[in-house]
Each structure stands twice: as C-alpha cells, then as structure tokens.
GUBA-277100 format. One line per 2 residues: number of its first residue (from 0); their letters; for each residue x, y, z of N, C-alpha, C. Coordinates in steps of 0.001 Angstrom, whole numbers, plus 500000, padded with zeros to 6 digits. Layout:
// GUBA-277100
NUM	A	X,Y,Z,X,Y,Z,X,Y,Z; ...
END
This chain:
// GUBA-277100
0	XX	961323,538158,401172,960311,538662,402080,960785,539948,402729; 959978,540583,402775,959970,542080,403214,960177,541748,405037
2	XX	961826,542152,406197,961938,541705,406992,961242,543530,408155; 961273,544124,407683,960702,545416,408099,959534,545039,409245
4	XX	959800,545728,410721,958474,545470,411452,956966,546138,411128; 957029,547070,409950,955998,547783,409266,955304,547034,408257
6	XX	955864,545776,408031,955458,545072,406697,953720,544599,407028; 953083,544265,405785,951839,543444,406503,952127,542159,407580
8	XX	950821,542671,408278,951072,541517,409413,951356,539707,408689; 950456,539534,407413,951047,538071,406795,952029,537825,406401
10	XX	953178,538756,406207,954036,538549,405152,955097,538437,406428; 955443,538705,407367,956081,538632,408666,956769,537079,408815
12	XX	957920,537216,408885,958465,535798,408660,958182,534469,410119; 957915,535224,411462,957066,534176,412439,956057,533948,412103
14	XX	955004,535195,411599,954040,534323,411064,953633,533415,409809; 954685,534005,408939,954345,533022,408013,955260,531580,407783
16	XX	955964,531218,409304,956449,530052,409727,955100,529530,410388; 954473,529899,411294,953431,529529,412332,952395,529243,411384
18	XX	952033,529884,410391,950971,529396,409449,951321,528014,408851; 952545,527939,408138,953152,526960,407704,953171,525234,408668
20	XX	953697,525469,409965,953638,524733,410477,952536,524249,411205; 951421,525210,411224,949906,524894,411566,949359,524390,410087
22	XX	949743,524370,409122,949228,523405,407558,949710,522249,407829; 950976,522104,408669,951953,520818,408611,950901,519965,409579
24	XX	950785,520530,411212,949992,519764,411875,948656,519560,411020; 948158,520147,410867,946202,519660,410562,946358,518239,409338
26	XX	947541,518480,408436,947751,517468,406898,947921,516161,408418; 948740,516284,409167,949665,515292,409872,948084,514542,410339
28	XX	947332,515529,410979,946391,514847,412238,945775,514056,411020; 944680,514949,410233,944173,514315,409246,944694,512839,408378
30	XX	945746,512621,408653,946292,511307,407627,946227,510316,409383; 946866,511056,410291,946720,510171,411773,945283,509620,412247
32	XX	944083,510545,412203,943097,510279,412251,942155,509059,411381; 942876,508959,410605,942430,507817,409555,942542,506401,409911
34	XX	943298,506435,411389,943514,505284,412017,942222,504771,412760; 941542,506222,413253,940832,505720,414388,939363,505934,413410
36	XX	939193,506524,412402,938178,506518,411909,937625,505381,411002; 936572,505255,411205,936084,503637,410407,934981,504037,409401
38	XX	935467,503827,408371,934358,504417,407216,934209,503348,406917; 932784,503644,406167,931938,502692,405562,931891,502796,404046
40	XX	933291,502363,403771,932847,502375,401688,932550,501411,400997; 932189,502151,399976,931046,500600,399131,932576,500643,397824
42	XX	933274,501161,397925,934541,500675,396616,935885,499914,397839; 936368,498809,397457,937485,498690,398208,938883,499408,398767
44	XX	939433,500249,397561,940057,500933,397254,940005,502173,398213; 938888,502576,398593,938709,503981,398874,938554,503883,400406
46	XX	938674,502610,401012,938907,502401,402207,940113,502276,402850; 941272,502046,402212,942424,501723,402385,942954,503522,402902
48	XX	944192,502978,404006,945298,503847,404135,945328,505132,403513; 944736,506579,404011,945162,507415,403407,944981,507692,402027
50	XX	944148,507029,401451,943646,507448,400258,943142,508695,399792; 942176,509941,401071,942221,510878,400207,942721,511562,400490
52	XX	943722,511758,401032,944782,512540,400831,945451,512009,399726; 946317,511185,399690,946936,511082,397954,946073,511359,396715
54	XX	944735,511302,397054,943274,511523,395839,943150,513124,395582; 943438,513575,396753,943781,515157,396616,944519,515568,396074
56	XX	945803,515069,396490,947238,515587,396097,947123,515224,394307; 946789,513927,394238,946862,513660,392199,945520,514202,391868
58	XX	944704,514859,392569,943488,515899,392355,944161,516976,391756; 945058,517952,392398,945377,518741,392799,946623,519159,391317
60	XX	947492,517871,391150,948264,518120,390442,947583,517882,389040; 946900,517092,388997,946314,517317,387632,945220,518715,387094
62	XX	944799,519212,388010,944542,520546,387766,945400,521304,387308; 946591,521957,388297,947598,522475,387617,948095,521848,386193
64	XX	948080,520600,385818,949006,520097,384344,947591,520706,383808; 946136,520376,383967,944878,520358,383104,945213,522683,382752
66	XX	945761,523706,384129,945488,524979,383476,946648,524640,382910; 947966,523926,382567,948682,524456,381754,948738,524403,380513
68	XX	948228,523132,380261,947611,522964,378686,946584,524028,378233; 945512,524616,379339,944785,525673,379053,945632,526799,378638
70	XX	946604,527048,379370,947288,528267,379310,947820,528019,377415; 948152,527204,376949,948417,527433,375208,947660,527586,374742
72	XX	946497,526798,374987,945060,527350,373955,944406,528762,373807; 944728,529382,375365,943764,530524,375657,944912,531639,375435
74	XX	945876,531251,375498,946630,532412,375568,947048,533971,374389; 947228,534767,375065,947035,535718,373847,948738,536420,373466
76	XX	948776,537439,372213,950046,537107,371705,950271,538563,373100; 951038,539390,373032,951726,540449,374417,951060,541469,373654
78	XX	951041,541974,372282,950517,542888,371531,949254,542982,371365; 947963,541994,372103,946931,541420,371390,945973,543107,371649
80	XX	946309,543680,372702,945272,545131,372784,945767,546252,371946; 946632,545945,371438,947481,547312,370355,948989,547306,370544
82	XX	949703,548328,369768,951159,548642,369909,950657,549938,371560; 951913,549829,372226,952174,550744,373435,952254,552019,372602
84	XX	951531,553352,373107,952177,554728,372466,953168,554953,373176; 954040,555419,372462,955445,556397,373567,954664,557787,374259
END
C-alpha cells in the first residue's frame, strides 16, 4: 500500500483499517441479531442458527469455483489478437 499522505483517500491505511473493521461489526451484528429476530419459515432448516450467513458464504464460494471452471472454457491463447509489432 501506497503509505504517502497524497495517496487516494481509500487506499490510506486508517482508512482502509476503519472500513475493514466496520465489515467486521455489521457481519458480527447481523449473525447477533438473529437471536432476537423470529422468522417465520416454511423449510426447517432455514430457521436454524445463522443459516444465511453460512448460505452466503457457500453462495459466494461456489461462484468463485463456478468463474474458475469458466475461466478454462472461455479463455483465450495471449496471441489470440495477433503477434506484437516491434
């Protein structure tokens, strides 16, 4: 990270601790809040403990595995627009 007081204001290492640890609280409240909230689901499963958050998270990672398998199919060879001229 660029430690320079000229750098962009995001890239600034307090703020991009303070961002970080404001992702940490909201994940925290959100899984805490699940205590006091009473949903009404019609699957058993989806009522339990924190479920969507872990439904996210194996949301989340199977996307990434689902582009990487994309990434072999689609991918092109480094030469695919021509040879470079000198």
């Amino acid at each position: 990270m660029n430690r320079d007081a000229n750098s962009p204001f995001l890239l600034r290492p307090p703020v991009v601790n303070r961002i970080v640890y404001s992702l940490y609280a909201v994940c925290a409240l959100s899984v805490l809040l699940d205590f006091a909230i009473h949903r009404h689901e019609q699957l058993g499963f989806a009522g339990s403990f924190g479920f969507y958050a872990w439904f996210g998270f194996v949301a989340c990672v199977g996307l990434v595995l689902a582009a990487k398998g994309l990434r072999r199919i689609l991918k092109r060879p480094e030469d695919y627009y021509g040879e470079d001229e000198p």
